[in-house]
TORNU-671111 format. One line per field, with one value per residue (C-alpha): residue in one letter; x, y, z; chain; residue number from 0. Coordinates in steps of 0.001 Angstrom, whole numbers, padded with zeros to 6 digits. Layout:
! TORNU-671111
r: a ...
east: X ...
north: Y ...
up: Z ...
c: A ...
k: NUM ...
This chain:
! TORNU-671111
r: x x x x x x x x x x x x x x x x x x x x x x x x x x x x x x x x x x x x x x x x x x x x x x x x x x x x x x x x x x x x x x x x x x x x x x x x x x x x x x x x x x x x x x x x x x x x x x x x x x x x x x x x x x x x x x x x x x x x x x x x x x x x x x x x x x x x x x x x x x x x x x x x x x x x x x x x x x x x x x x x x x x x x x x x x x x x x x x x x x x x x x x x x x x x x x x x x x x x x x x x x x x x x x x x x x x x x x x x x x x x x x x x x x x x x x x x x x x x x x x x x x x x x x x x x x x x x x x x x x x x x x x x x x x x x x x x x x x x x x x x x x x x x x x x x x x x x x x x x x
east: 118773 115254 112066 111130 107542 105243 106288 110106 107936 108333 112217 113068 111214 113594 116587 115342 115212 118624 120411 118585 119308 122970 123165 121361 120965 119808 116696 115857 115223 112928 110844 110956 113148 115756 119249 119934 116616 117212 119981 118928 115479 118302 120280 117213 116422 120036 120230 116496 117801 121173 123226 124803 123350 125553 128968 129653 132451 132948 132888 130277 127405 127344 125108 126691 126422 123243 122189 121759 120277 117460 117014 115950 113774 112338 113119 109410 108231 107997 105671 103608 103359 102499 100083 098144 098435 096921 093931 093597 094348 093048 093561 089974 087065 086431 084362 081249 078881 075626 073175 069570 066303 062952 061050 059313 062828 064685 061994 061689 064952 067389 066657 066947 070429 071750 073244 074743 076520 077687 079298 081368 082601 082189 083977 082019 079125 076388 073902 070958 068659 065338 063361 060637 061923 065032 067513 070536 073149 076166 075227 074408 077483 075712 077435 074868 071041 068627 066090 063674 064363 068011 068739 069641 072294 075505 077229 075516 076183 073604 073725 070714 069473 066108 063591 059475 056243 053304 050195 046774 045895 043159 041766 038947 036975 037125 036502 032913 031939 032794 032998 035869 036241 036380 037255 039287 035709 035056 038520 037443 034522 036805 038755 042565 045323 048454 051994 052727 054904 055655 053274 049273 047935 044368 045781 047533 049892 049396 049946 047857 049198 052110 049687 049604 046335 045296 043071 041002 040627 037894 038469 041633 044102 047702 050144 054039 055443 055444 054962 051769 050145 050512 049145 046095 045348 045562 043048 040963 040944 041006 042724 046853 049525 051870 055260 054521 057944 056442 053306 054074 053394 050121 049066 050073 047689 044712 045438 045573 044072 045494 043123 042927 046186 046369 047204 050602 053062 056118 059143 060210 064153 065586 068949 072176 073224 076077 078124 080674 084387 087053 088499 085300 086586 086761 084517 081627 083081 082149 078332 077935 079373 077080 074158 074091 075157 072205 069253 067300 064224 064246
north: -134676 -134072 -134156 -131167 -129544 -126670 -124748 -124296 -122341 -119328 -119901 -120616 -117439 -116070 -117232 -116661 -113270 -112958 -114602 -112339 -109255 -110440 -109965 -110150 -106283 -105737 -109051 -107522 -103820 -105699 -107936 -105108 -107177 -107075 -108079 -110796 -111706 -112619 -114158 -116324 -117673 -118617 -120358 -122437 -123483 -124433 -126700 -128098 -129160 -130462 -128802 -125235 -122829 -119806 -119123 -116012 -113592 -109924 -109037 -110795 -114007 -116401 -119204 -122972 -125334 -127167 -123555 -122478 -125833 -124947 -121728 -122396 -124255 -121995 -118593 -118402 -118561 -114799 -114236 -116742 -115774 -112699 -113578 -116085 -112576 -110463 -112666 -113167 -109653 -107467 -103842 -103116 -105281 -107925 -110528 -111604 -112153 -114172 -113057 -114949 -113026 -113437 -110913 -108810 -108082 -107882 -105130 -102918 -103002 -104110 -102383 -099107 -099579 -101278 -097793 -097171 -099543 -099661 -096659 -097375 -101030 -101235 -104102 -105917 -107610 -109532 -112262 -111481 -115049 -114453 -117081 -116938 -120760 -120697 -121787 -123807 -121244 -124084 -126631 -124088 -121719 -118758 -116342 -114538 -114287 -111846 -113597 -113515 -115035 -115934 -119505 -121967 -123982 -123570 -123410 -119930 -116452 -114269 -110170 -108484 -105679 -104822 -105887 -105636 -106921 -107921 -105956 -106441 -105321 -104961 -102591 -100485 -102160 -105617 -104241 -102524 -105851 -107925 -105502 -104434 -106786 -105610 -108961 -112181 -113784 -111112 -111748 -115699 -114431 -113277 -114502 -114186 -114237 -116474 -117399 -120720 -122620 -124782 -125799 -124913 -123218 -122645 -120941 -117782 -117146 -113257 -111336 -108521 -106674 -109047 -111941 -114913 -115207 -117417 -117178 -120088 -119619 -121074 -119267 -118402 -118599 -119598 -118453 -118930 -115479 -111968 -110037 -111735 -111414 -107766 -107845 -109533 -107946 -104739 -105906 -106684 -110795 -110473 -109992 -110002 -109867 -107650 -105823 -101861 -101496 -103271 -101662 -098132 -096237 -098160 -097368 -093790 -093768 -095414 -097966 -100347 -100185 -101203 -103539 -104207 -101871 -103678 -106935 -108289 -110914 -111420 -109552 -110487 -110383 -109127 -111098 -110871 -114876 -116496 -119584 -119751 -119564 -117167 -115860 -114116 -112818 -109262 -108744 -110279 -108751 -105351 -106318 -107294 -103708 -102172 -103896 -103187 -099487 -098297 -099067 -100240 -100738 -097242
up: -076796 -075050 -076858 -078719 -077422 -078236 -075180 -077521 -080364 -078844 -077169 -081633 -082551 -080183 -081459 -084617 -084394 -082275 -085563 -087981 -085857 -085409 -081310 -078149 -077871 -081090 -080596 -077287 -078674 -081466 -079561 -076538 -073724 -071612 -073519 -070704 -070542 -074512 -073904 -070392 -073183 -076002 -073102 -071776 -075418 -076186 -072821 -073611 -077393 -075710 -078328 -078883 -081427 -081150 -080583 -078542 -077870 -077083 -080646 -082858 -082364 -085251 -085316 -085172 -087673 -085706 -085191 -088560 -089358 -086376 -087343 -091266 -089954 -087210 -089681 -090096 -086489 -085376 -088155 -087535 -084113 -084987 -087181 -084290 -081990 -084317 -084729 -081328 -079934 -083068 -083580 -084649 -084108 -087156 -088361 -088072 -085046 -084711 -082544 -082165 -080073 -080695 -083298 -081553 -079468 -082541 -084911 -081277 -080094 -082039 -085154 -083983 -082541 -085717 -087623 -084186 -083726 -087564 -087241 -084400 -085820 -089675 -089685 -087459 -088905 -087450 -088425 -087076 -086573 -085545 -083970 -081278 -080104 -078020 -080364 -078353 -079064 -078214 -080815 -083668 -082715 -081813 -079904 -078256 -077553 -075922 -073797 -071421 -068393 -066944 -067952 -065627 -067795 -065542 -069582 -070214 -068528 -068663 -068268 -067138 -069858 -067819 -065792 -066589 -065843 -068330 -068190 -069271 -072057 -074959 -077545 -077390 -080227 -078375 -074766 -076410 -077752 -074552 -071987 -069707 -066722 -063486 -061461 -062016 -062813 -065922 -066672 -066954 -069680 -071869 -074885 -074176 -076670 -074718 -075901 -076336 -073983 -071815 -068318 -068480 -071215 -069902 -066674 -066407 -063448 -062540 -059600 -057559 -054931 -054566 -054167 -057139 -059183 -061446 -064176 -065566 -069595 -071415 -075010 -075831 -078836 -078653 -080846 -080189 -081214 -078963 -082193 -083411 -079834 -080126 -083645 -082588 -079519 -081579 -084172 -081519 -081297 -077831 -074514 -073748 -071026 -073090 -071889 -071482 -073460 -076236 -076377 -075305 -078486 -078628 -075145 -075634 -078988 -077574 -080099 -076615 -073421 -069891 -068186 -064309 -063740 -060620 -061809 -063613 -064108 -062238 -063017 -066242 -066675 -069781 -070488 -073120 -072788 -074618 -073484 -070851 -071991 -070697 -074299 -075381 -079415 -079178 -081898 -079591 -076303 -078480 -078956 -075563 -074151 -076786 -076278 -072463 -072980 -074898 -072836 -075520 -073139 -071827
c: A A A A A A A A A A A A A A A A A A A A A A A A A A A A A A A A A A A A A A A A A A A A A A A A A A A A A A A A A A A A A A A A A A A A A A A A A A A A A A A A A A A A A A A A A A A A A A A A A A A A A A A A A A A A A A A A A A A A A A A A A A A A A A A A A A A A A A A A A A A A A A A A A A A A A A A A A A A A A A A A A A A A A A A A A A A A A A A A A A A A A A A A A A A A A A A A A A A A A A A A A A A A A A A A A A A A A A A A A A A A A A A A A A A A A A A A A A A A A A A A A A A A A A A A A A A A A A A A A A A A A A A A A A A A A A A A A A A A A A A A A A A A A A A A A A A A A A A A A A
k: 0 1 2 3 4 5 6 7 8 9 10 11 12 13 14 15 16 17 18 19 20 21 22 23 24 25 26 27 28 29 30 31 32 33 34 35 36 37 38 39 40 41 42 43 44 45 46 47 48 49 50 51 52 53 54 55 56 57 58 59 60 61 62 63 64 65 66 67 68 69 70 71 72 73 74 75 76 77 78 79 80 81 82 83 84 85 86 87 88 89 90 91 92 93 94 95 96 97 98 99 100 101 102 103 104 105 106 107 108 109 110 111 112 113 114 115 116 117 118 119 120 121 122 123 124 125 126 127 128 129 130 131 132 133 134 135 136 137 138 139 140 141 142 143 144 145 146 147 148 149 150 151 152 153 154 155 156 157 158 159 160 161 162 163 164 165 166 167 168 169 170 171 172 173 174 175 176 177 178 179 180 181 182 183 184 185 186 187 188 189 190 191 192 193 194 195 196 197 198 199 200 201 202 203 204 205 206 207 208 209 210 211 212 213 214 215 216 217 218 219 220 221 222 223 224 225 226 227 228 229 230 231 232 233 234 235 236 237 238 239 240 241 242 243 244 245 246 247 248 249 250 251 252 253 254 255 256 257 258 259 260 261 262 263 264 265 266 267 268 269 270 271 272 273 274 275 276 277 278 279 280 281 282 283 284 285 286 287 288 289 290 291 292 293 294 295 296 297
């Protein structure tokens, strides 16, 4: 007799359903088949096993001796085949999600989209890890992350949510105590408020009129999360390059002031990253469609 395999678990789920249905026509209306395609799949496993497991005639099936020995064993196959299928193709979206962004991302954005998307999958649930690092979303089994940027790791895809450029930006009560700059070299003068990272952090890389800039700092605190920039350069500690998304409500109050409207960053890309595979769970395939539907940004 050949060797036995996993591709046969599905041929004996077969057969066990023809023997507990009692024929072929009556297997092929339950598992929604053909009767002689039923009946070609118990052939194939019978000449794979190198033994016959039913008798047939015009009148009645009955399993053989060997065939009611296979099937008590394999009696339990189609529902645990059905089980694996409706974990892997649920009705409803279930189970839980992580999901890592920085803070300032996840207070403006995310937040406000949270009841939303409760409502339409309640049995979805999320853990929400916010950290103003990039956390590496393979090795801690995250499924997703907003970012900005698109990563260059060939193991990530990344979705573009919306695009933006820093502006500066500082508050009234600083700008009357240092003066608003009118030039790169008042810009120089002035004590700036930067995110930590990675490269020069006494330089900042701007743009005007689609040429690069660069601006020298000589005072300047550093501080490695989004939120806390904004929170300074609102009390006044000093000059930013904030995102107008960020700071909109603050611009719009007076709270903040646009400095040098002619000068910026480079585009900043919004993304929604999680690692490569092809079977994305549909419980994170749901997120993702969400997440890019609402136009958070806007």
């Amino acid at each position: 007799m050949n060797s036995i395999n996993y591709s046969h678990l599905r041929l004996l789920a077969i057969f066990s359903t023809v023997v507990e249905a009692g024929s072929f026509a009556a297997a092929a209306r339950k598992l929604k088949s053909s009767r002689s395609r039923i009946s070609e799949q118990v052939a194939q496993l019978e000449t794979d096993l190198g033994v016959r497991l039913l008798q047939r005639s015009t009148r009645q099936l009955t399993a053989t001796h060997e065939g009611q020995q296979v099937y008590e064993q394999a009696r339990q196959l189609p529902d645990i085949l059905k089980g694996i299928e409706a974990i892997a193709t649920p009705a409803e979206p279930s189970g839980r999600v992580a999901i890592t962004m920085n803070h300032d991302i996840a207070h403006k954005y995310v937040l406000p989209v949270l009841a939303d998307f409760q409502a339409q999958y309640p049995q979805v649930q999320l853990d929400l890890i916010l950290d103003d690092s990039r956390v590496d979303l393979i090795s801690e089994q995250i499924d997703l992350a907003i970012r900005i940027g698109i990563p260059k790791d060939d193991s990530l895809i990344a979705r573009i949510m919306h695009e933006e450029r820093f502006i500066l930006c500082a508050s009234p009560s600083y700008l009357e105590t240092s003066g608003t700059p009118k030039n790169i070299a008042d810009l120089e003068k002035l004590r700036w408020i930067t995110l930590i990272q990675k490269g020069h952090q006494d330089i900042q890389y701007l743009q005007r009129k689609g040429k690069n800039v660069e601006v020298k700092l000589s005072d300047f605190y550093r501080c490695n999360s989004p939120l806390m920039v904004q929170q300074m350069t609102l009390q006044g500690l000093g000059i930013s390059t904030l995102l107008p998304s960020t700071v909109k409500e603050a611009l719009a109050a007076g709270d903040l002031v646009q400095v040098l409207p002619s000068i910026s960053s480079d585009l900043m890309v919004f993304s929604l990253v999680y690692p490569s595979r092809r079977q994305v769970p549909l419980r994170t395939r749901v997120l993702i469609d969400f997440l890019l539907a609402a136009k958070m940004f806007d």
